[in-house]
C-alpha positions, 0 to 999 in steps of 0.5 A: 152467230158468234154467240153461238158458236161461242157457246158451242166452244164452251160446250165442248169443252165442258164435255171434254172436261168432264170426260178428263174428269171421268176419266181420272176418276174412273182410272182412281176408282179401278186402282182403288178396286184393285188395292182392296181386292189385292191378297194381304200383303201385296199392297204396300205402296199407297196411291198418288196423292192428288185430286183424289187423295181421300179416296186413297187415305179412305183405301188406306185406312180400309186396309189398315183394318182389313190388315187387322182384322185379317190378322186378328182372325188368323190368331183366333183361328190358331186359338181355336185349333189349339184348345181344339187339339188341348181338348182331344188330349184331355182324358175326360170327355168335355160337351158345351151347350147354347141356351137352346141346348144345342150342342156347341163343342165336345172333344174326341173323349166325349165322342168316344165314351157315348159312341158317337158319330161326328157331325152331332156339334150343332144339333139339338142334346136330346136327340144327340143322347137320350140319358136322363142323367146327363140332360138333367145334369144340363138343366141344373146347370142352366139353372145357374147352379154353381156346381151339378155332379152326378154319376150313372152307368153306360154300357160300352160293349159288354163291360158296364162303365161309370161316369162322373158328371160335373156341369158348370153354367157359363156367363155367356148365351153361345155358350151357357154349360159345359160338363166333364165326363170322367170315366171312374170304373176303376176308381169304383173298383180299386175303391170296391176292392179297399173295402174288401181288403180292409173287410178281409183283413179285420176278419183274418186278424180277429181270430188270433187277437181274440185268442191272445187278448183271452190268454194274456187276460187269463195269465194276468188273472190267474197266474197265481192260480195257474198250474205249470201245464197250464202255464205253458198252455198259454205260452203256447197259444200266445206265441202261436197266433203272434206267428200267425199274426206274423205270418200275416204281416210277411205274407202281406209285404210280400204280396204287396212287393210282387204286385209293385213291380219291384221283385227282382228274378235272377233267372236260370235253367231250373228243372221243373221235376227236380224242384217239385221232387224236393219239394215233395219230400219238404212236405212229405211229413205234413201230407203222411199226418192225413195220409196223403202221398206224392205221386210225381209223373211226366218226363220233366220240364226245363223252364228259364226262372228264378228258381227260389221264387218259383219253389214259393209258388209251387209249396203254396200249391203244394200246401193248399193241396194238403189242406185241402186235399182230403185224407187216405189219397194222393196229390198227382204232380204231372210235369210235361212241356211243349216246344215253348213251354213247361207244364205242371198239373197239381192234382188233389181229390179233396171236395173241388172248386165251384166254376164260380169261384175259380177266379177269386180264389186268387183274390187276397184272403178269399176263401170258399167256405168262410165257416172253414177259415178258422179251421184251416191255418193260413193267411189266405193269401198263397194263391194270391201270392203264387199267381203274381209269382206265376205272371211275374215269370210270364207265365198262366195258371188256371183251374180245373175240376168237378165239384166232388172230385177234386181240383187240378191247378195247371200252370205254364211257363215259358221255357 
């Protein structure tokens, strides 16, 4: 009976002593579930160091990394955003791929040249675009290729554009290529435009060259030989076409002047009939040598110019109206104005403009009929010059007409 007892005691206090023990345990592991669920920073102080100290040193050390590897998040995150935001301000479009050819990362650029939605990063490249062009650029790249480069044309609204491709493989499987797109339309057609340049130049040159090499061979050869006439003769034809290979050069400095922005205006009131009224009366002896006569109209105009630069232009209208202006007619000058603006309207009745031509005809050395240059003197670069002159003033100029009958040149300016 008293082992029994005995034994009953013993019993008890076994499960007292593991309920204590279950206890405390239990009330360690809340506080060790509490400290890992806690937000980053509020747990500072560690546990009690007990019968339970490496439960708390495994919490610590659990925090510790947590701590890290909160932080290291953090700054990858903050990395991410900041080539993300790098990437939009890029003016090239820049597209990253996987090895499946899925579409891992592409910037604002990209998405704006192919008119693209978002929502297109993680989707498979040939269903985001269907340009053979940019999916072979990528396949050459996955080749391990060092460098793919390649050029194609989009269409962005009504305007064809050209793209540069350059694609580059990536040691790595997330992200295996990436490309950049540079949009180089203008680099194509400042290039197109250089090669124009330099095609108009040689021929506008080529004539006086051949003129003067032909004089100074013939004056070195023959000068012996050469009457006094004829002696003077070549004289002539030298010192002509040095002054037009002059003229060239001073019109090309000034055209180049005015296009770089540094002309100067030193405006005041200028009246628009009087200019051209005095104009008229510079070039009456030139137009009266093909019969041609002035007839100045309207009720005059006041702009806000300057009036030498604005004299340049209206005698380059003045003399292509001559040039061009046929014979036994006359050359309408119409000056009118609007609240805002003054008017002018250069009238000749010579063969007139196709509507095709009407907008090259301001290109530097255009001419519309390439068998007449040689015929006609000038540098082909008045109206060139004139339309700067015109723009630079903030002002238009356009051109009208028939072919047959005429063309009008109208220009605006502010007043």
């Amino acid at each position: 009976m008293i082992a029994l007892t005995v034994i009953a005691i013993l019993a008890i206090a076994i499960a007292i002593f593991f309920a204590l023990l279950w206890s405390r345990t239990h009330s360690d592991i809340r506080r060790l579930s509490d400290r890992l669920g806690r937000p980053d920073g509020e747990a500072s102080a560690s546990l009690d160091v007990d019968s339970f100290g490496a439960v708390d040193e495994i919490a610590s050390r659990f925090y510790r990394s947590r701590t890290e590897l909160s932080r290291q998040l953090s700054s990858a995150e903050f990395q991410n955003a900041l080539l993300q935001q790098i990437m939009n301000g890029m003016g090239e479009g820049v597209l990253a791929i996987d090895r499946q050819r899925r579409v891992v990362l592409a910037n604002r650029r990209f998405a704006e040249m192919f008119s693209l939605q978002p929502g297109f990063v993680g989707q498979p490249l040939a269903s985001v675009l269907r340009n053979q062009s940019i999916l072979s650029g990528f396949d050459e790249a996955l080749a391990d290729r060092a460098d793919s480069a390649s050029r194609f044309s989009i269409r962005s609204g009504i305007e064809e554009r050209q793209i540069e491709m350059r694609a580059f493989p990536l040691p790595s499987h997330d992200l295996a290529a990436v490309a950049l797109f540079i949009d180089v339309t203008h680099v194509e057609r400042l290039e197109e435009l250089r090669r124009e340049f330099i095609a108009d130049f040689s021929h506008e040159v080529r004539t006086p060259l051949a003129a003067l090499k032909s004089a100074v061979e013939t004056f070195e050869l023959d000068r012996g030989a050469l009457t006094d006439d004829q002696e003077k003769q070549l004289r002539r034809i030298m010192s002509r076409q040095l002054a037009r290979l002059e003229r060239l050069a001073q019109d090309l400095s000034e055209l180049s002047h005015i296009e770089a922005g540094d002309l100067s205006l030193e405006r005041t009131d200028i009246d628009l009939r009087r200019l051209l009224e005095d104009l008229a009366e510079d070039f009456r002896d030139r137009a009266s040598a093909k019969k041609l006569r002035f007839v100045i109209t309207g009720d005059g105009a006041h702009v806000h110019g300057d009036a030498m630069r604005l004299q340049q232009a209206f005698a380059n209208l003045l003399d292509n109206a001559i040039k061009y202006g046929g014979e036994d007619a006359s050359i309408d000058i119409d000056v009118s104005h609007t609240s805002d603006r003054g008017i002018v309207r250069i009238t000749d009745h010579g063969e007139g403009i196709p509507p095709e031509e009407r907008d090259r005809i301001f290109r530097r050395f255009y001419r519309i009929d390439k068998s007449r240059s040689q015929e006609i003197a000038g540098t082909g670069l008045g109206l060139a010059i004139t339309k700067h002159l015109i723009l630079q003033h903030r002002g238009n100029i356009e051109v009208e007409g028939e072919i047959g009958d005429g063309a009008t040149f109208v220009i605006t300016l502010p007043k």
